[in-house]
C-alpha atoms as one frame of an Amber mdcrd trajectory, in Angstrom:
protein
 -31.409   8.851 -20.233 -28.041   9.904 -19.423 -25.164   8.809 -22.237 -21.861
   8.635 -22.645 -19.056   7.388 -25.199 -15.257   6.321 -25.278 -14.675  10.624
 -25.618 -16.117  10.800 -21.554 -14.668   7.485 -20.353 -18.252   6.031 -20.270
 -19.307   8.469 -17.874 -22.321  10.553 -18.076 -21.689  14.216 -17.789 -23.378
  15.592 -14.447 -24.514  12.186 -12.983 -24.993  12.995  -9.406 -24.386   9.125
  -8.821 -20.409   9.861  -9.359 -18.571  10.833  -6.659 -15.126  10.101  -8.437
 -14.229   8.636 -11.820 -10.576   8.267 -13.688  -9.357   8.151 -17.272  -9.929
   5.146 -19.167  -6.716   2.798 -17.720  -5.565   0.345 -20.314  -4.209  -3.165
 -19.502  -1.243  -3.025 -16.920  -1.977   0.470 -16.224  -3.114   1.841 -13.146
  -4.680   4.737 -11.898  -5.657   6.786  -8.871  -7.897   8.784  -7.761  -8.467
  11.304  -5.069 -12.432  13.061  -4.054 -13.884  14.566  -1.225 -15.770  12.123
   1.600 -18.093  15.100   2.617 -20.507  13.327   1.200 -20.108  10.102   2.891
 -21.648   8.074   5.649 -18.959   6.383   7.906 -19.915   2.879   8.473 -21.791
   3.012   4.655 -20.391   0.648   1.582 -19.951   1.842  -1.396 -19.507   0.432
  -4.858 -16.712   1.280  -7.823 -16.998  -0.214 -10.950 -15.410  -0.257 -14.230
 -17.941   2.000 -16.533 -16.868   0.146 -20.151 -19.753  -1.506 -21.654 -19.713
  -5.237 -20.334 -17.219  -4.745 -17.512 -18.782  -3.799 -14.709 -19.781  -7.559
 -13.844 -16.259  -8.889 -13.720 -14.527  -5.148 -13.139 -16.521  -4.182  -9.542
 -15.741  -3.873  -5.986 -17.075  -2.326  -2.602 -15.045  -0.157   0.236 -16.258
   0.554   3.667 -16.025   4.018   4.608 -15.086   5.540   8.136 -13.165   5.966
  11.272 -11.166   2.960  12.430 -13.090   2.263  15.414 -16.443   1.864  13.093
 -14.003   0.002  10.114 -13.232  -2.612  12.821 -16.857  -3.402  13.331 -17.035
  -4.163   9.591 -19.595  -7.009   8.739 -21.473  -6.066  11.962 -24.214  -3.576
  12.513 -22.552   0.027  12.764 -24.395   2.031  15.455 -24.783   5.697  14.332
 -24.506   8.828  16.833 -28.136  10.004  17.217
């Protein structure tokens, strides 16, 4: 089981499920955030969240990553290269 407190921003040390996480941000703060897309599929979703215990079901979202050309077909089937 993988744990974390307050001291790691409620973020599990070395859970290769995080590709990107901030500092705790307070009310009317913001923050931002910058990570490699190596990783990524264009035309995949994928989910951010707010890690605080009970936030994530009001404190959640989804982006669409890729090229424009695929970001345009958002909502539609993406073909991938083969």
């Amino acid at each position: 089981m993988l744990v974390a407190g307050f001291e790691h921003g409620f973020v599990p040390a070395n859970d290769r499920r995080v590709i990107a996480a901030t500092h705790l941000v307070g009310g009317g703060e913001s923050a931002t955030v910058q990570f490699s897309t190596a990783a990524l599929a264009p035309g995949e979703r994928y989910t951010f969240f707010c890690t605080a215990p009970g936030h994530s079901a009001m404190m959640r979202g989804r982006f669409l990553f890729g090229e424009a050309a695929r970001l345009a077909l958002a909502g539609k089937a993406v073909s991938r290269p083969q």
